[in-house]
C-alpha positions as a Markdown table, in Angstrom:
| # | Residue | x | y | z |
|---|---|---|---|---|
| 1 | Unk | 25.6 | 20.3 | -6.9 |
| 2 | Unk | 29.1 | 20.2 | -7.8 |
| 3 | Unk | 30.3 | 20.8 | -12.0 |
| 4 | Unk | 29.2 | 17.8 | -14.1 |
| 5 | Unk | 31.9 | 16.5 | -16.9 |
| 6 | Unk | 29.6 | 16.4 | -20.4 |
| 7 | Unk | 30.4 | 12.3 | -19.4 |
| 8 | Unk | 28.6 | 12.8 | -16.4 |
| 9 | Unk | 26.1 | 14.8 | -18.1 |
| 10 | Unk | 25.8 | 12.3 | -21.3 |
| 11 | Unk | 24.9 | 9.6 | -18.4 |
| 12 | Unk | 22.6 | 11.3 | -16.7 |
| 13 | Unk | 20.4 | 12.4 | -19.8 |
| 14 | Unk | 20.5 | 8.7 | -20.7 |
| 15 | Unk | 19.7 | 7.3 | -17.8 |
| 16 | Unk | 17.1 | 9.6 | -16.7 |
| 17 | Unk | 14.9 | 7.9 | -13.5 |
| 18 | Unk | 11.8 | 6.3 | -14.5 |
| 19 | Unk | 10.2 | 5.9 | -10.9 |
| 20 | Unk | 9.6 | 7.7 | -8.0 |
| 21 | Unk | 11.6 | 5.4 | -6.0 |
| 22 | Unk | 14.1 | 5.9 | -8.1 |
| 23 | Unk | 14.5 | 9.5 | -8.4 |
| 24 | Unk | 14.3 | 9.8 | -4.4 |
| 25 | Unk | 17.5 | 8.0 | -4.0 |
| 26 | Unk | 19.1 | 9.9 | -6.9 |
| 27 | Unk | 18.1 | 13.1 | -5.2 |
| 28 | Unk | 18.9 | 11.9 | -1.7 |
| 29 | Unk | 23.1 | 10.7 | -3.7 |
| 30 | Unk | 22.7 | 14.3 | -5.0 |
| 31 | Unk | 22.2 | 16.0 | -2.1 |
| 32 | Unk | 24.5 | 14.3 | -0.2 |
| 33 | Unk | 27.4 | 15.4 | -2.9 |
| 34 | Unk | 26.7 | 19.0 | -2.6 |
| 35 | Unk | 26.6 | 18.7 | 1.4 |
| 36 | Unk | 30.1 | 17.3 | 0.5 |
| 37 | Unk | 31.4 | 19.9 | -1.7 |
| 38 | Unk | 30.4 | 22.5 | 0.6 |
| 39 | Unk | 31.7 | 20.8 | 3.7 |
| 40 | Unk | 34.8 | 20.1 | 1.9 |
| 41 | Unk | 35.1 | 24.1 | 1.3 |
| 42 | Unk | 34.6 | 25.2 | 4.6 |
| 43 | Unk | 38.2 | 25.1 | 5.7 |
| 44 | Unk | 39.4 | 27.0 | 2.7 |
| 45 | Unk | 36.4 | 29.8 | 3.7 |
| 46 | Unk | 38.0 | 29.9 | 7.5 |
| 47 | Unk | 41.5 | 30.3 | 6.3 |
| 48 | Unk | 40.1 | 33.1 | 4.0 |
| 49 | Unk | 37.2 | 34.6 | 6.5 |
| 50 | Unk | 37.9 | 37.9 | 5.8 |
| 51 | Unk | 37.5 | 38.3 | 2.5 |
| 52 | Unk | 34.1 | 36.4 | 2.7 |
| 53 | Unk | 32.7 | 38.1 | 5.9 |
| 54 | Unk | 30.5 | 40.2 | 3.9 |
| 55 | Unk | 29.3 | 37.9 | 1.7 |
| 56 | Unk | 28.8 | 35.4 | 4.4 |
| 57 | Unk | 27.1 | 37.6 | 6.9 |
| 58 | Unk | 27.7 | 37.4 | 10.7 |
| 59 | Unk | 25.6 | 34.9 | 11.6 |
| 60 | Unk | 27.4 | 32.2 | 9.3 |
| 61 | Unk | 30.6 | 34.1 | 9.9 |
| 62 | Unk | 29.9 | 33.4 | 14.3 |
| 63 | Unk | 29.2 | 29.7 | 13.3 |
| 64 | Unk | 32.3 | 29.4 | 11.0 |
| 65 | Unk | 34.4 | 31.3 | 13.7 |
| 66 | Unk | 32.9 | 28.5 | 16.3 |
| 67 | Unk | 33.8 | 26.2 | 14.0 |
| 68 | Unk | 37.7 | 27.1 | 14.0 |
| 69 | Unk | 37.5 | 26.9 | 17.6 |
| 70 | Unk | 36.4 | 23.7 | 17.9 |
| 71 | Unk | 38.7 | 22.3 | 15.3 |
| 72 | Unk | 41.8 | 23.9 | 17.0 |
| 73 | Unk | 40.5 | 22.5 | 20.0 |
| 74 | Unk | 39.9 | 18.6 | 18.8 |
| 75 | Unk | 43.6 | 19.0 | 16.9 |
| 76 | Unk | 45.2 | 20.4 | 20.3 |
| 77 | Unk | 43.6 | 17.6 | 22.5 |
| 78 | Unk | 44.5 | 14.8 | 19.8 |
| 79 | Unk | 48.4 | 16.0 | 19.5 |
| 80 | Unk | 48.1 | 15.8 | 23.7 |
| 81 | Unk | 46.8 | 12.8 | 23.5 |
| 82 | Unk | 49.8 | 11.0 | 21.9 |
| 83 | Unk | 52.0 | 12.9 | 24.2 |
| 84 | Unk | 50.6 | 11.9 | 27.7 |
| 85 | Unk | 50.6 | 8.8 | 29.3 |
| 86 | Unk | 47.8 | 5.8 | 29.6 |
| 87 | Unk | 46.7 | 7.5 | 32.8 |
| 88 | Unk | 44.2 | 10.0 | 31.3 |
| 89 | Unk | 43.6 | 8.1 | 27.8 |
| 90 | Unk | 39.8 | 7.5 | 29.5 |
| 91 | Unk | 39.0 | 11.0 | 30.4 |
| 92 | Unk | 40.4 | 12.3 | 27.2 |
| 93 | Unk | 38.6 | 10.0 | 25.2 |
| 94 | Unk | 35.6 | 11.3 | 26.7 |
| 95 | Unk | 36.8 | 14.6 | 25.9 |
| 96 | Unk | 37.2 | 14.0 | 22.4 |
| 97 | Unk | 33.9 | 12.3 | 21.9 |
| 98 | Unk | 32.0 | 15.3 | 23.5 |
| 99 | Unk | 34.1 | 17.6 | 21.0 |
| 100 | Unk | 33.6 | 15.1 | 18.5 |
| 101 | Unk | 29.9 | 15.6 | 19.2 |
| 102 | Unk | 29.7 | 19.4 | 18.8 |
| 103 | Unk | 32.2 | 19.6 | 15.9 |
| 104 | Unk | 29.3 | 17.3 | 14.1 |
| 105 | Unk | 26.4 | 19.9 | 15.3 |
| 106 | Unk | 28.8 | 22.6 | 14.5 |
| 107 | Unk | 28.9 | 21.7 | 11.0 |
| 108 | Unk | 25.6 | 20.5 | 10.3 |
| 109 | Unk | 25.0 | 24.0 | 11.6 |
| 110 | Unk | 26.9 | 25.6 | 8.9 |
| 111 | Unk | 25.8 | 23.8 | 6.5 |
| 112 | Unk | 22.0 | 24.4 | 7.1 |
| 113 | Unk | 23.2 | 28.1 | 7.1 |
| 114 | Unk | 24.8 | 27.6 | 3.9 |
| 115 | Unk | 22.1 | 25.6 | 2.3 |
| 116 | Unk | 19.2 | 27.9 | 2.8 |
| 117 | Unk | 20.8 | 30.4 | 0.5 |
| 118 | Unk | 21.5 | 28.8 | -2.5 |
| 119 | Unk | 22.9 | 31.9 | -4.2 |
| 120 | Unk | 25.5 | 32.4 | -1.5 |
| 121 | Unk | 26.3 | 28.5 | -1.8 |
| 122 | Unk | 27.1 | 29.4 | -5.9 |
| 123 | Unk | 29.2 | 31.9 | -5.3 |
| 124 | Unk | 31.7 | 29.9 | -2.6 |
| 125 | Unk | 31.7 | 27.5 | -4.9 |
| 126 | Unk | 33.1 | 29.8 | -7.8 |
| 127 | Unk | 35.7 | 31.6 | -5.5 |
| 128 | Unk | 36.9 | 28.7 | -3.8 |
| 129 | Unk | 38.7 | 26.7 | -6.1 |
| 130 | Unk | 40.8 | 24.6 | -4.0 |
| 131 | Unk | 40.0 | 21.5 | -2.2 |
| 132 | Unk | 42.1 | 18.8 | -0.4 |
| 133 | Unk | 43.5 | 16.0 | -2.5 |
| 134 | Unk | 41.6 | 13.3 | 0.3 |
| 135 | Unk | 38.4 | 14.8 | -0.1 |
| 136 | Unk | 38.3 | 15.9 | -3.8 |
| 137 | Unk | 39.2 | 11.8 | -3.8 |
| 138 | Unk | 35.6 | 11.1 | -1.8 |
| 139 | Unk | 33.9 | 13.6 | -3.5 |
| 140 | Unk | 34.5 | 12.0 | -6.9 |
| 141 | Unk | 34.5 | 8.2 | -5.7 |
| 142 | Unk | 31.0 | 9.2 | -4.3 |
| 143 | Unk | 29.9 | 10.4 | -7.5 |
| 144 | Unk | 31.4 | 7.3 | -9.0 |
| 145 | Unk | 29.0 | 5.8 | -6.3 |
| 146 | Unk | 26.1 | 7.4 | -7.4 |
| 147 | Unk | 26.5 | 6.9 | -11.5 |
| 148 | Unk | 26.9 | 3.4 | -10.2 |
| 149 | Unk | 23.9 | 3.2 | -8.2 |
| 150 | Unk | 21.5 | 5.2 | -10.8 |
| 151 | Unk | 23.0 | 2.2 | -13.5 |
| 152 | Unk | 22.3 | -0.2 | -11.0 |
| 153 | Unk | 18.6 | 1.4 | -10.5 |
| 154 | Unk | 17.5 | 1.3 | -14.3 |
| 155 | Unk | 19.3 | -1.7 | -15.3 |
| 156 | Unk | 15.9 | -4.2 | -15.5 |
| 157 | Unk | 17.0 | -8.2 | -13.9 |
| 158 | Unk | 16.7 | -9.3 | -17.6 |
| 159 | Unk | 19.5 | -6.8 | -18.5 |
| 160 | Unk | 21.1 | -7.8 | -15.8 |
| 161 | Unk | 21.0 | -11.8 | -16.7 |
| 162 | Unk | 21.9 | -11.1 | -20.2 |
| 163 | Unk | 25.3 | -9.4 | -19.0 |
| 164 | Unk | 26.0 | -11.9 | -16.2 |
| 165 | Unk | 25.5 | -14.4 | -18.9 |
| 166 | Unk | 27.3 | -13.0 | -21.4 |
| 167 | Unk | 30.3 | -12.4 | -18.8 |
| 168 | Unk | 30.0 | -15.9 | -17.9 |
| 169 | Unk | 30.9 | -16.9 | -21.8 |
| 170 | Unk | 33.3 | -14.8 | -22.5 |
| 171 | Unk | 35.1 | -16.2 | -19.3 |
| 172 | Unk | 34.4 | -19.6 | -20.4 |
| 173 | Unk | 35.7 | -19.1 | -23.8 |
| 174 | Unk | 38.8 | -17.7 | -21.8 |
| 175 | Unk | 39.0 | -21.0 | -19.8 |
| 176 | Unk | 38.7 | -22.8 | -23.1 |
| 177 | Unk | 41.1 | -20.8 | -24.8 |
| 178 | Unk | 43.1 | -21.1 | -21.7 |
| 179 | Unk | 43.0 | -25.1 | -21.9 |
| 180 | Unk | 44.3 | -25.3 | -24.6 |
| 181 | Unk | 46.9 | -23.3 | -24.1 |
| 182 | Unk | 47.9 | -25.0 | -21.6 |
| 183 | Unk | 47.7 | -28.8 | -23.2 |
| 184 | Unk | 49.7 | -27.3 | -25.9 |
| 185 | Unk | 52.1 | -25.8 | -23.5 |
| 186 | Unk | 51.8 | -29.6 | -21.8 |
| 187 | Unk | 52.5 | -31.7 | -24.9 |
| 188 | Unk | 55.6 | -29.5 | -25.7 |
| 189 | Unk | 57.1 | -29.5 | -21.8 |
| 190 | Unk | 56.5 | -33.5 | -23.0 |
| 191 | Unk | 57.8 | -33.6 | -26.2 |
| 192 | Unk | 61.1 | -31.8 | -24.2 |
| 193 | Unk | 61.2 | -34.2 | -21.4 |
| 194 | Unk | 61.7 | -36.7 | -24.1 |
| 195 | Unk | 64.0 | -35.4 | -26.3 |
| 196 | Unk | 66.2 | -34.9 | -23.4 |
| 197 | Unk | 65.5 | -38.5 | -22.0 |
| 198 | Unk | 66.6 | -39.0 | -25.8 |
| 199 | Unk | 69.4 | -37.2 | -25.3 |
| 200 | Unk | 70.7 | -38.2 | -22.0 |
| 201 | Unk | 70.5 | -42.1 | -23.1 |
| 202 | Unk | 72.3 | -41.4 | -26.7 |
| 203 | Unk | 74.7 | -38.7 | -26.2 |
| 204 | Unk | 76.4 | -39.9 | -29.3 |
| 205 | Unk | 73.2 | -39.1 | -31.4 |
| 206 | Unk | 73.2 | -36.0 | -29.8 |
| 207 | Unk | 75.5 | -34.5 | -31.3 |
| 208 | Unk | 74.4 | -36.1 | -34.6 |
| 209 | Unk | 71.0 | -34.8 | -34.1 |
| 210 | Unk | 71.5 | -31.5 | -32.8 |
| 211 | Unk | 70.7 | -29.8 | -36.0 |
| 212 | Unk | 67.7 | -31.9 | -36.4 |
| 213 | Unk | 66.7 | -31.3 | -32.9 |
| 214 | Unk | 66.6 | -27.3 | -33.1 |
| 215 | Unk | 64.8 | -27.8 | -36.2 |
| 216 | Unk | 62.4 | -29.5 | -34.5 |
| 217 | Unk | 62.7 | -26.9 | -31.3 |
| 218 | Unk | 62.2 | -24.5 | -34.5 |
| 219 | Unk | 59.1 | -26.2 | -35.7 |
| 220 | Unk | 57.4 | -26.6 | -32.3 |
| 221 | Unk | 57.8 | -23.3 | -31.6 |
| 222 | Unk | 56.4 | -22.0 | -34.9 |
| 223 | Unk | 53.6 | -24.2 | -34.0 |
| 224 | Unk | 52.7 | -22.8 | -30.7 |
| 225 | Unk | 53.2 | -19.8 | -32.5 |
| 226 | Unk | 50.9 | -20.1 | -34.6 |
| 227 | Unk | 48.5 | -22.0 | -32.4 |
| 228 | Unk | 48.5 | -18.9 | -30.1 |
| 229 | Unk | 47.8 | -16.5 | -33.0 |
| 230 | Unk | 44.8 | -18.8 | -34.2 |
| 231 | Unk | 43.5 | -18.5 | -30.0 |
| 232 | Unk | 44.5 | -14.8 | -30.6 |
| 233 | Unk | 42.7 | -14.5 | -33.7 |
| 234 | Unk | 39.7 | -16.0 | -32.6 |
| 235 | Unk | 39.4 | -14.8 | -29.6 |
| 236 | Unk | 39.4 | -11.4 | -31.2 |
| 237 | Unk | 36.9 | -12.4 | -33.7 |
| 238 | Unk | 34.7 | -13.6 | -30.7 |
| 239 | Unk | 35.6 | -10.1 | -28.9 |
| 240 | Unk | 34.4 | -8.1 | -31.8 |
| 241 | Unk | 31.4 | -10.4 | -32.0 |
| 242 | Unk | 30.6 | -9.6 | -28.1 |
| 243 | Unk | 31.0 | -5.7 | -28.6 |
| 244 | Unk | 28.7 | -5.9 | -31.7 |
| 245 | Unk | 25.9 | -7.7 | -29.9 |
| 246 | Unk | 26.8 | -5.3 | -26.9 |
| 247 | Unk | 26.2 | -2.5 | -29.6 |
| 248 | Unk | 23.1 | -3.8 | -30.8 |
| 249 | Unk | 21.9 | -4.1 | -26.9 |
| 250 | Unk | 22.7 | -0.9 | -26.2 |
| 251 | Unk | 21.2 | 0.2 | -29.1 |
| 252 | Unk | 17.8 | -1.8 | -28.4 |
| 253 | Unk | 18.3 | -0.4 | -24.8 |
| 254 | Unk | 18.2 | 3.1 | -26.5 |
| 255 | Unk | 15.1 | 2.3 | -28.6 |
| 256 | Unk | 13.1 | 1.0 | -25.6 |
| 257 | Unk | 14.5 | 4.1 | -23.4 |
| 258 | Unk | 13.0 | 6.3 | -26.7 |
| 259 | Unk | 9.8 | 4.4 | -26.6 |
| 260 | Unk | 9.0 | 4.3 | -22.6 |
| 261 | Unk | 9.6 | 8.2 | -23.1 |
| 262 | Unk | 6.9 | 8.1 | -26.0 |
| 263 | Unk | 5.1 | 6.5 | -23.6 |
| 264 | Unk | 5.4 | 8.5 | -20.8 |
| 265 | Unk | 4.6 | 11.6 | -22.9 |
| 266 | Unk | 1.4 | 9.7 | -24.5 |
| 267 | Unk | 0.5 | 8.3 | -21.1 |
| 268 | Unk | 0.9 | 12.0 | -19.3 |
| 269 | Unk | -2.0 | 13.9 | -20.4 |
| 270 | Unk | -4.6 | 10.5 | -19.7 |
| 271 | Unk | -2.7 | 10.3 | -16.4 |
| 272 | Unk | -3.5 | 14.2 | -15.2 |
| 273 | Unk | -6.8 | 13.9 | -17.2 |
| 274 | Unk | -7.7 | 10.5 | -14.6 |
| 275 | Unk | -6.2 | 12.8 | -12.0 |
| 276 | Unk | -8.1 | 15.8 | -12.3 |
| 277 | Unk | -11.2 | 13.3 | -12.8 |
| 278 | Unk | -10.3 | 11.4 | -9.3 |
| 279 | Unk | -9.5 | 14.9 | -7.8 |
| 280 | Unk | -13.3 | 16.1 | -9.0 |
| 281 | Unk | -14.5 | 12.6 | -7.8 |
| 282 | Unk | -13.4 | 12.4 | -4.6 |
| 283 | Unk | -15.2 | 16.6 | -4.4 |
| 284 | Unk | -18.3 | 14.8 | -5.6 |
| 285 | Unk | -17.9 | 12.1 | -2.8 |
| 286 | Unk | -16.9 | 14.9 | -0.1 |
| 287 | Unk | -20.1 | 16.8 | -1.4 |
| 288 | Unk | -22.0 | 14.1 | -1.0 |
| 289 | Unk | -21.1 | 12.9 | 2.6 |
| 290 | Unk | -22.0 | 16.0 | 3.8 |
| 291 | Unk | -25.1 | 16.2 | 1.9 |
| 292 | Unk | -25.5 | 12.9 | 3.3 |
| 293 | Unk | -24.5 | 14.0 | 6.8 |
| 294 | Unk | -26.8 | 17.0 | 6.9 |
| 295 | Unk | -29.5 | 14.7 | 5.4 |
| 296 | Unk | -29.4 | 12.4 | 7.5 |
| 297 | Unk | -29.1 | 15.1 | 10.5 |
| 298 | Unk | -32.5 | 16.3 | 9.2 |
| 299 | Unk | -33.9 | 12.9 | 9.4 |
| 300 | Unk | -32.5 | 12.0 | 12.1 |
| 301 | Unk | -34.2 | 15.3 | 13.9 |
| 302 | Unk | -37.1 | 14.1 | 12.4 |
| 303 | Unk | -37.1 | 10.8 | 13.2 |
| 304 | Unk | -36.7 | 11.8 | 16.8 |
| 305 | Unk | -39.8 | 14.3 | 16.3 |
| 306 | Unk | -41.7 | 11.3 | 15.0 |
| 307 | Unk | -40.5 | 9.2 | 17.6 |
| 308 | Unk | -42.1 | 11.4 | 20.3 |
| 309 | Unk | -44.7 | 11.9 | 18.8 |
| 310 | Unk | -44.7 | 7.8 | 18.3 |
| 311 | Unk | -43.5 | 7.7 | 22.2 |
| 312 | Unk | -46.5 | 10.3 | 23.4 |
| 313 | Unk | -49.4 | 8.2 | 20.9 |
| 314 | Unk | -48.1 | 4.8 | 21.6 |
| 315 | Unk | -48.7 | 6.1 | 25.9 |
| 316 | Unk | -52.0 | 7.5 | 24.7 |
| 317 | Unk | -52.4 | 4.1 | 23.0 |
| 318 | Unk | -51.8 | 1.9 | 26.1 |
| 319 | Unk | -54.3 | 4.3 | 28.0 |
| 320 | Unk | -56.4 | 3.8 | 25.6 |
| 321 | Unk | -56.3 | 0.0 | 25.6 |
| 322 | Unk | -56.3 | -0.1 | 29.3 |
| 323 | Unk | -59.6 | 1.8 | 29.3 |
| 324 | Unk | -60.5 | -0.2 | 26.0 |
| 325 | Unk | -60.1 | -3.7 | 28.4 |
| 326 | Unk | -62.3 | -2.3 | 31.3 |
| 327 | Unk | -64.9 | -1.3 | 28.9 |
| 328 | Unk | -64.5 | -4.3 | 27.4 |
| 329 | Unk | -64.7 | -6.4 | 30.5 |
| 330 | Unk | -67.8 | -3.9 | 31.5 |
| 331 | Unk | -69.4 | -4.6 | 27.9 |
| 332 | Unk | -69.3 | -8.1 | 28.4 |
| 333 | Unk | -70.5 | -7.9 | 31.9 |
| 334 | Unk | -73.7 | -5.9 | 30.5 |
| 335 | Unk | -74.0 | -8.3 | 27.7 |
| 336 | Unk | -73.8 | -11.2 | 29.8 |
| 337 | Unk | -76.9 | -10.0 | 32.4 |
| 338 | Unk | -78.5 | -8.5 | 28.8 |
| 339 | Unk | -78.6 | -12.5 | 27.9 |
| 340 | Unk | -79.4 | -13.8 | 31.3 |
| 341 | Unk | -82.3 | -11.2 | 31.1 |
| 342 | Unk | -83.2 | -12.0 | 27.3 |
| 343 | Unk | -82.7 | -15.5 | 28.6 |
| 344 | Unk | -85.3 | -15.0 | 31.2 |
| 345 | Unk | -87.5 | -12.9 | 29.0 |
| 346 | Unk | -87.5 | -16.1 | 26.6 |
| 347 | Unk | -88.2 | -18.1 | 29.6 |
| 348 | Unk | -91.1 | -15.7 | 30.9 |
| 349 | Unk | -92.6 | -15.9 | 27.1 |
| 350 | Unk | -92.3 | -19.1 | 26.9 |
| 351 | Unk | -94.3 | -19.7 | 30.4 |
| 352 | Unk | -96.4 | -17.0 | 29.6 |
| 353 | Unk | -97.1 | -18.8 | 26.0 |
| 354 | Unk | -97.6 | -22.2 | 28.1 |
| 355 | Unk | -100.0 | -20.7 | 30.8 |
| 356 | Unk | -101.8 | -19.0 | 27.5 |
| 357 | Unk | -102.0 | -21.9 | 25.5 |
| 358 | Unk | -103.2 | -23.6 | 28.5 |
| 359 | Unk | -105.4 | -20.8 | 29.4 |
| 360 | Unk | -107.2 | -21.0 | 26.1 |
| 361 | Unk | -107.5 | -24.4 | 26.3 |
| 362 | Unk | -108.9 | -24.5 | 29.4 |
| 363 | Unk | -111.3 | -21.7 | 28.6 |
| 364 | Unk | -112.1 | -23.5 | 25.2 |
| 365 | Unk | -112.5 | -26.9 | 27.8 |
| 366 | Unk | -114.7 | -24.8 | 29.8 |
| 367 | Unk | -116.7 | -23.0 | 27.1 |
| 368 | Unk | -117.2 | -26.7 | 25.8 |
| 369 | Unk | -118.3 | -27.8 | 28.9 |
| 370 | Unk | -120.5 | -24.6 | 29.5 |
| 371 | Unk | -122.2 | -25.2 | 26.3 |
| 372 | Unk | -122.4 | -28.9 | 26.3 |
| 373 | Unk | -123.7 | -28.6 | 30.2 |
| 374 | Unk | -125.9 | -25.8 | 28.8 |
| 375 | Unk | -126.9 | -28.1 | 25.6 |
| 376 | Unk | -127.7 | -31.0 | 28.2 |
| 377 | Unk | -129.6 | -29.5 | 30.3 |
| 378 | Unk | -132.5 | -27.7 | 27.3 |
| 379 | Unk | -132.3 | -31.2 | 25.9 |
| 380 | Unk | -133.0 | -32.4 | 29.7 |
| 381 | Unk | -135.7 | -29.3 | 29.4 |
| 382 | Unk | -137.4 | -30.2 | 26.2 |
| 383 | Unk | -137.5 | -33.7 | 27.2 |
| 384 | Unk | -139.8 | -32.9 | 30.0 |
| 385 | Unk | -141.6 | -30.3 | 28.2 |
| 386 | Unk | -142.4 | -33.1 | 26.1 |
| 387 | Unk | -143.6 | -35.7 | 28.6 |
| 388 | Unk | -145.8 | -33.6 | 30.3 |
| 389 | Unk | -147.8 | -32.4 | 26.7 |
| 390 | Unk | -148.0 | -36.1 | 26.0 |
| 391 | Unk | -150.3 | -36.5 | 29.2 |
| 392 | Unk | -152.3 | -33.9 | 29.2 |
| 393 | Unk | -153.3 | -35.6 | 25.9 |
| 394 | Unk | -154.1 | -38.5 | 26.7 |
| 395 | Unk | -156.4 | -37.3 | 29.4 |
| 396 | Unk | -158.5 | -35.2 | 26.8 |
C-alpha cells in the first residue's frame, strides 16, 4: 500500500469495516492501489535498471528488460502509425492490439514478480520517489474513490435519509431565501420603472424631485441592504444550527461506532465459544455417522446372515409343508377308511347285537316252548296216569 496522510489514517480508524462484505471490497480498493503504485514505478525502475539489478534479481530484471522492449515497440508502431497512409491502418491496428495484448501480460507478469516479495516491493517504493504527474493524479483520485466507497459502505440508509433530507432543507431554505430575494429585487426594478414613468411624464418635477428621488434611491437601497443582511443573518444562524445538529450526528455516529465495538468485543468470545461448540458438534456428528455407518455395516452383515439362514429355514419350511400336505392328505385318507371301518364295526355290532338279541329271544321262545311243550305233555302224562288208576278201581 502506498503512504497514508494521518487524514487518511484518522478515516480509516473511524470508519473501520463492520462486515465481511465490506472489508472484501476494501481489500480488493487496497490492493488495486498498491498494484497501481508499483505499476506506476516501473518506468522509473527501467530508466534506472542498473542500479536496481541486484536488488531486483534477473528474473524480474529479464521481465522488466522485456518490458522496455515491448514499450519501445508499441511507441515506434504508434509514431508510424500517424505517419503512413490509410492503406495499412487495418494491419497495424492488429498489430497494436497483439502488442497491446502482451504489454498487458507483460506487466501483469512483473507485477506478480514484484508482489510475491513484499520486502523487495518496500524498498522500490522508498528509492523511487518520482512518479508522473498523470498517474500520481489516478493514484490519488482512486484513493479518493476508495475513502468514498468505504463512507459509502458504513453509512446505514437511515444515515443516508437524514443527510439527503437535511440537504434537501437547506436547499429549500436557499430557494426561500432566494425568493425573496428576488421579489425584493422585483418590487424595487418596480418601484424604478415608476419613478421613471414619473419622471418621463413630469420632467418639470423632476428636477424638483431629484433630491427627493435619490433620497428615496438612498432609502431603498438601505432597505435591500438591510433585507439582505437579515437573509444573511439568518441564513447563517440556520447554517450554524445545521453544523451543530451535524455535530451532534456525528457525535451520536461516534457513540454508536463506540458501542457496536463494545459489542463486537462482548459478542467475540460467545461467538468463538458457539464456534468451537459447532466445531466439536459437528466431530460428535462425524463420530457418529461412522459409528452409525459401521453399525449398521455390522447389521447389515448380520441381517444378511440371518436372512440366509431365514432363506435356507423358510426352503426347509416349504419342504416341510409340502411333506406336511401329503401326510396330511395320507392322514386323512387313513382316517377316512379308520371311520368307514369304525363305521362298519358299529354296523357289524349293531347286527351282531340284533342277531343276539334275536338269538336270545328266540332261544328264550324256544326254551318256553321246550318247557311249555315239555309241561304239556306230563300234564298230558298225569292225566292218563290218572284215568287208568280210576278204572282199575272201580273194577275192584
Amino acid at each position: 500500500k502506498g503512504m497514508e496522510t494521518p487524514e487518511k489514517a484518522t478515516i480509516t480508524r473511524r470508519l473501520k469495516p463492520d462486515s465481511i462484505e465490506t472489508e472484501r471490497i476494501i481489500t480488493v480498493l487496497d490492493e488495486t492501489i498498491a498494484k497501481l503504485e508499483l505499476s506506476s514505478l516501473i518506468p522509473c525502475i527501467i530508466d534506472s535498471l542498473d542500479r536496481f539489478a541486484d536488488m531486483l534479481g534477473p528474473e524480474i530484471t529479464n521481465n522488466l528488460i522485456e518490458h522496455q522492449k515491448l514499450s519501445k515497440e508499441m511507441e515506434r508502431l504508434l509514431s508510424s502509425s500517424e505517419e503512413d497512409d490509410a492503406m495499412r491502418a487495418e494491419e497495424q491496428q492488429g498489430c497494436l492490439c497483439l502488442l497491446e495484448q502482451r504489454l498487458k501480460c507483460s506487466v501483469r507478469n512483473v507485477l506478480r514478480l514484484l508482489l510475491a516479495n513484499p520486502l523487495l516491493c518496500q524498498a522500490l517504493k522508498y528509492e523511487v520517489w518520482e512518479r508522473e504527474s498523470p498517474a500520481e493524479e489516478f493514484i490519488k483520485a482512486f484513493g479518493e474513490f476508495r475513502n468514498f466507497m468505504l463512507e459509502r459502505l458504513l453509512t446505514s440508509p437511515m444515515e443516508e435519509e437524514e443527510k439527503i433530507q437535511f440537504m434537501e432543507d437547506i436547499s429549500l431554505q436557499i430557494k426561500k431565501n432566494a425568493e425573496v430575494i428576488t421579489a425584493l429585487q422585483a418590487e424595487l426594478a418596480a418601484a424604478i420603472r415608476t419613478q421613471e414613468q414619473e419622471i418621463h411624464k413630469k420632467d418639470n418635477v423632476i428636477k424638483d424631485l431629484k433630491t427627493s428621488m435619490q433620497d428615496l434611491t438612498k432609502d431603498c437601497k438601505a432597505s435591500i441592504q438591510h433585507i439582505k443582511q437579515e437573509a444573511e443573518k439568518q441564513q447563517e444562524e440556520e447554517l450554524q444550527a445545521s453544523q451543530g445538529r451535524c455535530a451532534r450526528l456525528q457525535q451520536d455516529i461516534q457513540q454508536l461506532g463506540a458501542q457496536l465495538d463494545a459489542l463486537v468485543v462482548e459478542h467475540r468470545a460467545p461467538e468463538l465459544a458457539l464456534r468451537k461448540r459447532k466445531c466439536r458438534m459437528e466431530m460428535e456428528i462425524v463420530n457418529w455417522i461412522q459409528k452409525y455407518d459401521a453399525d449398521m455395516e455390522e447389521k447389515q452383515a448380520e441381517y444378511e446372515e440371518v436372512h440366509a439362514a431365514y432363506t435356507e429355514e423358510k426352503n426347509q419350511l416349504s419342504l416341510l409343508m409340502e411333506k406336511r400336505a401329503v401326510l396330511l392328505q395320507e392322514y386323512s385318507q387313513i382316517e377316512e377308511e379308520r371311520r368307514i371301518q369304525e363305521e362298519k364295526k358299529e354296523q357289524a355290532l349293531k347286527e351282531l347285537n340284533t342277531l343276539t338279541l334275536a338269538a336270545t329271544r328266540i332261544q328264550a321262545f324256544w326254551r318256553g316252548y321246550l318247557i311249555r311243550s315239555l309241561y304239556k305233555s306230563k300234564i298230558k302224562k298225569k292225566k292218563k296216569g290218572k284215568g287208568k288208576g280210576k278204572g282199575k278201581k272201580t273194577k275192584k
